[in-house]
C-alpha positions in Angstrom: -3.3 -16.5 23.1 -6.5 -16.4 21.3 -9.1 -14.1 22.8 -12.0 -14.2 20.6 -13.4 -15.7 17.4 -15.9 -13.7 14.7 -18.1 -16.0 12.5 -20.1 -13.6 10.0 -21.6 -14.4 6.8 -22.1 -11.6 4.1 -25.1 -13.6 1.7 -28.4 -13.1 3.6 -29.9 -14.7 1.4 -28.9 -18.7 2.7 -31.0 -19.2 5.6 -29.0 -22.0 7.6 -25.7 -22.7 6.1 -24.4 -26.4 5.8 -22.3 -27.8 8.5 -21.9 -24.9 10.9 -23.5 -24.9 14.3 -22.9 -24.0 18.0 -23.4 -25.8 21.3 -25.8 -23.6 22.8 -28.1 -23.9 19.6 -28.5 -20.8 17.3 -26.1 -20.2 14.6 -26.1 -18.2 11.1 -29.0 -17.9 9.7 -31.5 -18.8 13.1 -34.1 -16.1 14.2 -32.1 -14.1 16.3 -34.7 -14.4 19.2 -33.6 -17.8 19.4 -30.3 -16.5 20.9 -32.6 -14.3 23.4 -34.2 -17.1 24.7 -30.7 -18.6 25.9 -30.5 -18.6 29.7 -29.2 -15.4 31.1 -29.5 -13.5 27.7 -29.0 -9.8 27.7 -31.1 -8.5 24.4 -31.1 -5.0 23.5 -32.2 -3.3 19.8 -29.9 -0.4 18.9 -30.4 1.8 15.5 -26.9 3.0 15.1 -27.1 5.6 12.1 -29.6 7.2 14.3 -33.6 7.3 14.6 -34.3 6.8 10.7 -31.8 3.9 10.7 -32.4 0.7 10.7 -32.8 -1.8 13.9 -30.1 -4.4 14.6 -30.2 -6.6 17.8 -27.5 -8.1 19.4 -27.9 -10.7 22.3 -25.1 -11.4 24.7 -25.0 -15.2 26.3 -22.3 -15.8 29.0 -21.2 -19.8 28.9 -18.7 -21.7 29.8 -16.8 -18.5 31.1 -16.5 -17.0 27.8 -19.2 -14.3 26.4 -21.5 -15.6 23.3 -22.1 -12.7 21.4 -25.1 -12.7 18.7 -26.5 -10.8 16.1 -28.5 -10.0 12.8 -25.6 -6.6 11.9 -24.3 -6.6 8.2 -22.0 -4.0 6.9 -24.7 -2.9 3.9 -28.0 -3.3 6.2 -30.1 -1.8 2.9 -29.1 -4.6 0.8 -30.7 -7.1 3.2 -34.1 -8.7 1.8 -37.2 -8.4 3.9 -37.4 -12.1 4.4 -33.6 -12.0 5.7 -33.8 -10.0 8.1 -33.9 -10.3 12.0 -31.6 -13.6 11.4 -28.5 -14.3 13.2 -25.6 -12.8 10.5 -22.7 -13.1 13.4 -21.4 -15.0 16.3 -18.6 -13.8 18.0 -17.1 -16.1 21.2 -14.7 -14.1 23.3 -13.4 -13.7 26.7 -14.4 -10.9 28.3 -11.6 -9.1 28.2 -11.3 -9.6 24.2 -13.1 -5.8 23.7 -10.1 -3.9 24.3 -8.9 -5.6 21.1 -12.1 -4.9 18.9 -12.1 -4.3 15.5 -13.8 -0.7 16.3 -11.2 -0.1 19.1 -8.3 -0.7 16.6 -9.6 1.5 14.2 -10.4 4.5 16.3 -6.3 4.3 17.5 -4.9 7.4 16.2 -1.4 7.9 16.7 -0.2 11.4 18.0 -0.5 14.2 15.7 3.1 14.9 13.3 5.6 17.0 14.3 6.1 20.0 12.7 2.5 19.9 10.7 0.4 22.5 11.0 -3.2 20.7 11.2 -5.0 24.3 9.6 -2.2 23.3 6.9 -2.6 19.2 6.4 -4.2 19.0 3.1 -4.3 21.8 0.2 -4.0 22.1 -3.3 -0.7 21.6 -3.5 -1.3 18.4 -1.5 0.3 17.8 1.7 2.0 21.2 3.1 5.5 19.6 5.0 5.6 17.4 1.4 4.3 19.3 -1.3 3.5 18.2 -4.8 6.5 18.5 -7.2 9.0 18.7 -4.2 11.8 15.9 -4.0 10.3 13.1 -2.1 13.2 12.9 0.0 11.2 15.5 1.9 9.3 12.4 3.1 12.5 11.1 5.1 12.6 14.3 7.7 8.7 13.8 8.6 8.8 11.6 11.9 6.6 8.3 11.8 6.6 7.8 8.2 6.1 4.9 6.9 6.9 3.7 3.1 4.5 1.6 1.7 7.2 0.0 -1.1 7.2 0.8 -4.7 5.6 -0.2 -8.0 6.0 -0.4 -11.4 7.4 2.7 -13.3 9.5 4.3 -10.0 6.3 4.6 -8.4 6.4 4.8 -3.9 3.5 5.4 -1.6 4.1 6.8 1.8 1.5 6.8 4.7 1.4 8.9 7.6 -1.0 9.6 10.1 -1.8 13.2 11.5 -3.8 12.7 14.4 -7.3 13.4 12.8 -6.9 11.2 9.6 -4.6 9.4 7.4 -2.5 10.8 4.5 -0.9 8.7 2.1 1.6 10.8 -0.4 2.5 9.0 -3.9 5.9 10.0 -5.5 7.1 8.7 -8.9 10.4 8.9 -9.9 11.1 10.5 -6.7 9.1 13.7 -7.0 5.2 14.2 -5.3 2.6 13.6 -7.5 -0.1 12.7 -5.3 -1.6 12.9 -1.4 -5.0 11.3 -0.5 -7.0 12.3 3.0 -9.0 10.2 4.9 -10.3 9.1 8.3 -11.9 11.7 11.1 -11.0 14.9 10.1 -12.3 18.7 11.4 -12.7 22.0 9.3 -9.0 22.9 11.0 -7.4 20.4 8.6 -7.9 21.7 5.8 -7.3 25.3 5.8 -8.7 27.5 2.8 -9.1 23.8 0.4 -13.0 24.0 -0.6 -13.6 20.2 0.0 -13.9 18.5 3.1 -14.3 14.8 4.6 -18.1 13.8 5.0 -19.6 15.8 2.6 -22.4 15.1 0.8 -22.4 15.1 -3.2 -25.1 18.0 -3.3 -22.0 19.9 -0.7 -19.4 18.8 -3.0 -21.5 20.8 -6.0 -22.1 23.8 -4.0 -18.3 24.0 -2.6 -17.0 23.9 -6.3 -15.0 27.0 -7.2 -16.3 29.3 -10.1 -12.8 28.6 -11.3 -12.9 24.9 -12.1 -13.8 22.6 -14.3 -17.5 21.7 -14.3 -17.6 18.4 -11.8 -17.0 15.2 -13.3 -19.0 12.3 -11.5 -17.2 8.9 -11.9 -20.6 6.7 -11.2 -22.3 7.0 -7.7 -18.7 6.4 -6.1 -16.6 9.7 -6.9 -16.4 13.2 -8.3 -13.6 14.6 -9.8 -12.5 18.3 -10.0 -9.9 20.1 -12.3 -8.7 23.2 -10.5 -5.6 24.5 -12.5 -3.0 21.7 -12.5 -4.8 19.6 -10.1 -6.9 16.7 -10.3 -9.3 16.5 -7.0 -10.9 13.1 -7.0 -13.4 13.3 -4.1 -15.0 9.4 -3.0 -18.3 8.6 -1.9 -19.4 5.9 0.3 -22.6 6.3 3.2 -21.3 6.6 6.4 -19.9 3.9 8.9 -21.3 3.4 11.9 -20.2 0.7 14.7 -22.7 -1.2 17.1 -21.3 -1.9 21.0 -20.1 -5.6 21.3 -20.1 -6.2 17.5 -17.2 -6.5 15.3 -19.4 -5.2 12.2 -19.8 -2.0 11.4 -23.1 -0.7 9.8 -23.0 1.0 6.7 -26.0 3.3 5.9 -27.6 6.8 4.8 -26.0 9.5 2.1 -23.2 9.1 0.4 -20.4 11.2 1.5 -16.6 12.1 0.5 -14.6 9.4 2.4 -11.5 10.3 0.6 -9.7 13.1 -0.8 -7.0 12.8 -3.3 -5.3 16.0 -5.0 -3.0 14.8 -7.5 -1.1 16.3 -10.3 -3.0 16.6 -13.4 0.0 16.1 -15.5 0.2 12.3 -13.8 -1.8 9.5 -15.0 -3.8 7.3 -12.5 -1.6 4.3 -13.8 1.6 5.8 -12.4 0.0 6.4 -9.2 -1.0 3.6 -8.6 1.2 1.5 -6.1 
């Protein structure tokens, strides 16, 4: 049964697109205080990245027994024009109920952590410690909830398993590790003496570098990568995610930091890793 349906649009630029409207009146691209002024509206303001973020507002109309759910959140919020903002960018009719299956509920489900994996022992430069890289990949088989991903060209597989504070996903080709990549919520217990850390910030990433490697290598505003011995450490960048209550958007917005960690073999090319 369908419990709730998400209209968004990701150009702020269109005011009032074509053809699209609702029966109580505001739709994508109105003022959103023309959704406040709806009967019974509940209004708040919320500034999700915190007091230098910026202001969303998200009105909640009850009709019809169903919740009307409206508001001006966009994913990049510091790419909106001044002349866009404070219009309606979503419209989400649900039954009440319909929460318990959010987009923000379903991503913060994080299965129990892995047997037999030490979480001070998840992630180091050998890559993932119960599947190490250059170890048979039939290691893989033995860990419980694995699931394989399927193959690609040149005897490439991926694997993804979850740990309970992230999510790995281990690349083998020709049946040996090459490759493990990190991300999700993850503490300073994950990682155990690895110098590089989820959420950092690129000026952290710089100071964290050991004497030992390579000088960083910044791929554009997206990435740095490291070369420590016979790993490559490709750390990724994006500002950090933040969700608003009752909106199936999340709010992207303030420093870039590492969202992903990759340690792969430097001896592998990105080409066979990629499956």
């Amino acid at each position: 049964m369908v419990s709730a349906v998400l209209v968004s649009r990701r150009n702020t630029n269109l005011v009032t697109p074509a053809g699209l409207s609702t029966w109580l009146g505001p739709t994508l691209g109105s003022p959103v205080e023309a959704a406040s002024e709806l009967p019974g509206a509940r209004t708040r303001t919320e500034r999700p990245a915190g007091a230098q973020g910026p202001e969303v507002t998200v009105v909640v109309a009850s009709a019809d027994g169903v919740e009307v759910v409206f508001s001006d959140v966009v994913f990049d919020v510091d790419a909106v024009p001044e002349e866009a903002r404070g219009r309606i960018t979503t419209i989400e009719v649900r039954h009440p109920r319909a929460r318990a299956c959010s987009e923000e509920a379903l991503v913060a489900f994080s299965p129990s952590a892995l047997e037999g994996v030490a979480t001070d022992q998840v992630l180091g430069l050998d890559g993932l410690t119960a599947a190490p890289i250059g170890s048979d990949a039939t290691v893989l088989e033995d860990l419980p909830r694995v699931q394989p991903q399927g193959g690609g060209l040149g005897g490439c597989e991926a694997f993804f398993l979850a740990t309970g504070t992230g999510s790995v996903r281990v690349v083998a080709v020709d049946g040996v590790v090459v490759s493990t990549s990190l991300w999700g919520d993850a503490g300073d217990g994950t990682y155990g003496e690895f110098p590089f850390r989820l959420g950092m910030t690129a000026e952290e990433v710089s100071a964290a570098v050991p004497a030992e490697a390579g000088p960083a290598l910044e791929i554009g505003t997206d990435a740095v990568e490291v070369i420590l011995g016979q790993r490559l450490i490709r750390l990724d960048l994006a500002p950090p995610v933040h969700w608003v209550e009752d909106v199936d958007v999340p709010v992207s917005h303030g420093p870039p930091a590492v969202s992903t960690i990759t340690v792969q073999d430097l001896g592998v090319s990105d080409e066979a890793v990629d499956c």
